[in-house]
C-alpha positions in Angstrom: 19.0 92.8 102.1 15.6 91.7 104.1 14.1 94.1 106.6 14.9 92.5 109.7 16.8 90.0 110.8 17.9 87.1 107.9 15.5 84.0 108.0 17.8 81.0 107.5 17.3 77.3 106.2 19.8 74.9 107.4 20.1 71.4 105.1 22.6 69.5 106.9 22.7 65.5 107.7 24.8 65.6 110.3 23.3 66.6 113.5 26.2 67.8 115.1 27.2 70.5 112.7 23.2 71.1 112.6 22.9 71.7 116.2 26.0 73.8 116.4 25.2 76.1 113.1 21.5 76.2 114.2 23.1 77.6 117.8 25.4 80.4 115.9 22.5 81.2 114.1 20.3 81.9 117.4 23.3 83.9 118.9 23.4 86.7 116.3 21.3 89.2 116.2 21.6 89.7 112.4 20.1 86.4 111.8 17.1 84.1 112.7 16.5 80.3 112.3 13.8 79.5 110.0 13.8 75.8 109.7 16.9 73.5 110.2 16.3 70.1 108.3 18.7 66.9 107.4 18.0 66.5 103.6 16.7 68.1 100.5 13.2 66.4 100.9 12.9 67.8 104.3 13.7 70.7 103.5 10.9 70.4 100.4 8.2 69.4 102.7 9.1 72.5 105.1 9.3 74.8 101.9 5.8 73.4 101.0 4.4 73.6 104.8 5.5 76.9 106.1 2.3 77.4 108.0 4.4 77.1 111.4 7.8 79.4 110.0 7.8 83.1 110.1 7.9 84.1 105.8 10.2 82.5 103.7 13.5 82.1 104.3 16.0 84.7 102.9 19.4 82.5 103.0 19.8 79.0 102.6 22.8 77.2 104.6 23.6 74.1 102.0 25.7 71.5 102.9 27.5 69.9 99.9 27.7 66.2 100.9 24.4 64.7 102.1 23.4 61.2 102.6 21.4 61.0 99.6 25.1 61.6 97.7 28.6 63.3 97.5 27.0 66.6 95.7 23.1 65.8 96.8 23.6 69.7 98.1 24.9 70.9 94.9 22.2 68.6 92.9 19.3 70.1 95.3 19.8 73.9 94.3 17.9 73.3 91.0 15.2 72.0 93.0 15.2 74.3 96.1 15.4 77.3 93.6 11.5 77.4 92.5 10.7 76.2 96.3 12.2 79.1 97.9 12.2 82.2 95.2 14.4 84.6 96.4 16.3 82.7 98.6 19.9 82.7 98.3 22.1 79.9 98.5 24.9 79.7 100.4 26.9 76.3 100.5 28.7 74.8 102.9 31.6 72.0 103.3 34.5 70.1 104.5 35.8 69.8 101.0 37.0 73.1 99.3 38.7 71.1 96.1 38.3 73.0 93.4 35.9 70.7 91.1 33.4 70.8 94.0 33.4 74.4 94.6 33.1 74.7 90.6 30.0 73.0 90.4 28.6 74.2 93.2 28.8 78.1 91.4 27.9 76.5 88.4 24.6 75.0 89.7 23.6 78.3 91.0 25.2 78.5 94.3 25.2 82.2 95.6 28.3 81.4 98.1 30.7 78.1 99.0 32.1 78.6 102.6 34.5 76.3 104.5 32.4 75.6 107.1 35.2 74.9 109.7 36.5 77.9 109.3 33.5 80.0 109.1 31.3 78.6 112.1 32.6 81.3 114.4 31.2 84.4 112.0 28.6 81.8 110.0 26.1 84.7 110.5 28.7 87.1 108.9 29.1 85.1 105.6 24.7 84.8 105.8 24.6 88.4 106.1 26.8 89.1 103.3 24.8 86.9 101.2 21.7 88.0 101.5 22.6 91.4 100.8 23.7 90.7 97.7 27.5 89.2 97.4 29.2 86.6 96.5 31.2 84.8 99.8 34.2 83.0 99.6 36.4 81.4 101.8 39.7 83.0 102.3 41.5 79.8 101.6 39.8 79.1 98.4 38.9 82.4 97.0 42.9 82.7 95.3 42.5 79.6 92.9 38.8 80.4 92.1 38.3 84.4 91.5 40.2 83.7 88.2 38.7 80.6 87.4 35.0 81.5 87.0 34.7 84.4 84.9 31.0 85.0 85.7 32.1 85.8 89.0 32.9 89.1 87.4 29.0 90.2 88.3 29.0 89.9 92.0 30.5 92.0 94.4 32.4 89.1 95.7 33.3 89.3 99.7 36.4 87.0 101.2 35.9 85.7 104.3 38.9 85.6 106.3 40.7 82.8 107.3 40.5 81.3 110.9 43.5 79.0 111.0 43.1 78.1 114.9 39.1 76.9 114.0 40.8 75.1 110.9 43.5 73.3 113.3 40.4 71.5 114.9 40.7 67.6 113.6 36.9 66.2 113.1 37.1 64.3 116.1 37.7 67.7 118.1 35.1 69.5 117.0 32.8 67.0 117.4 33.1 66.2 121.2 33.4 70.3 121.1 29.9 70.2 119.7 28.9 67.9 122.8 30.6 69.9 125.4 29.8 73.2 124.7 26.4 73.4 122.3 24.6 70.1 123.4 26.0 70.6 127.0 27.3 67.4 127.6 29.5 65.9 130.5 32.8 64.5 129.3 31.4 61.2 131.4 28.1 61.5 128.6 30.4 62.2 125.8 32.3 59.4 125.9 29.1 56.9 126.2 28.2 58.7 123.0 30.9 58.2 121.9 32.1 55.3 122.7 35.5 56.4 123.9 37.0 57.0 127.8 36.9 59.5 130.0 40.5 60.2 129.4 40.1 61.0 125.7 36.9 63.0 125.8 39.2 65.6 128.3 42.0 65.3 125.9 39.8 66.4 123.1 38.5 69.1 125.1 41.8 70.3 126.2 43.4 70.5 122.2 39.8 72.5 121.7 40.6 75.0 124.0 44.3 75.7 122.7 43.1 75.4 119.3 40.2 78.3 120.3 42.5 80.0 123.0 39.9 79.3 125.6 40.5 78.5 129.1 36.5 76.9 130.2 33.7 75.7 128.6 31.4 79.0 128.8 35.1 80.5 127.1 35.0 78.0 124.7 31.4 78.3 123.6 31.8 82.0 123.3 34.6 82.0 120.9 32.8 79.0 118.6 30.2 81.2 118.2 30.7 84.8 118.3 34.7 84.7 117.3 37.5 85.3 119.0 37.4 89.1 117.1 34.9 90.8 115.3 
């Protein structure tokens, strides 16, 4: 594992999920941002420019499905490998079917977490990583550990399952993100969103049964430290 705290590369198009990883990130002490970028390109030119970055980075947080493609994340470990030696590569997704998760281990892919429900110990699953194993989601690890027979070589490390972060619908977490990373009203949210008032507290208040939070500062802390440790 790196001396230090892990230097970490988010590639994530969506700005939401960006904003909240880069935040759970920040929050642990086990982990640093390096860069946090939207495609493979970006995340290219920062590998090529790291004049302003502390090192290299020593994990890096793939997402699966980015807007140049379905599997861009998959397609851009081949060319992130040579850019960041070293690095490991831990992918992210909403999508945990089996074909995906097989090519994604198959292109070199040093992890595939669920990132829904991982975001509450994403710093866990980076630590893990970088010291050497292979991460899994809890709810994918069953079907898989005897489908790849080269994972025989890691020391392969389950993260358990967080079924009340899963229970969040899309919609959910993202006025979640708003609320509690971005610091939004619900009155801001719902311009953003284009919805009203009334749903934006709606979405908050199936967030906080969900987390088992009773206020927004409640709320944040669970998303990203975990409800338990």
């Amino acid at each position: 594992m790196a001396a230090g705290p892990v230097r970490v590369l988010i590639v994530d198009d969506d700005y939401y999920a960006r904003e909240a990883l880069t935040a759970l990130v920040a929050r642990d002490g086990r982990a640093r941002m390096w860069d946090a970028v939207d495609s493979i390109d970006a995340a290219l030119d920062a590998l090529g420019n790291p004049a302003d970055r502390p090192g290299t980075p020593d994990v890096v947080l793939l997402d699966v499905r980015l807007a140049e493609g379905e599997r861009a994340g998959i397609e851009g470990i081949s060319a992130l490998r040579p850019a960041a030696p070293g690095a490991r590569m831990l992918v992210t997704s909403v999508s945990a079917d089996d074909d995906t998760v097989l090519a994604a281990v198959r292109a070199g892919a040093d992890g595939y977490v669920w990132k829904n429900e991982t975001a509450e110990r994403i710093a866990t699953a980076i630590a893990r990583v970088a010291d050497g194993r292979f991460v899994l989601s809890h709810s994918i690890a069953g079907r898989l550990l005897g489908t790849i027979s080269e994972l025989g070589i890691y020391a392969t490390e389950v993260v358990p399952q967080r079924a009340d972060y899963v229970d969040l619908t899309d919609n959910v977490r993202k006025t979640l993100y708003l609320f509690c990373v971005a610091g939004l009203s619900a009155k801001e949210i719902a311009d953003e969103l284009q919805l009203s008032v009334n749903t934006v507290h709606a979405r908050i208040k199936a967030a906080y049964a969900a987390l088992g939070a009773t206020n927004r500062s409640d709320a944040f802390k669970r998303l990203v430290e975990g409800a338990a440790v």
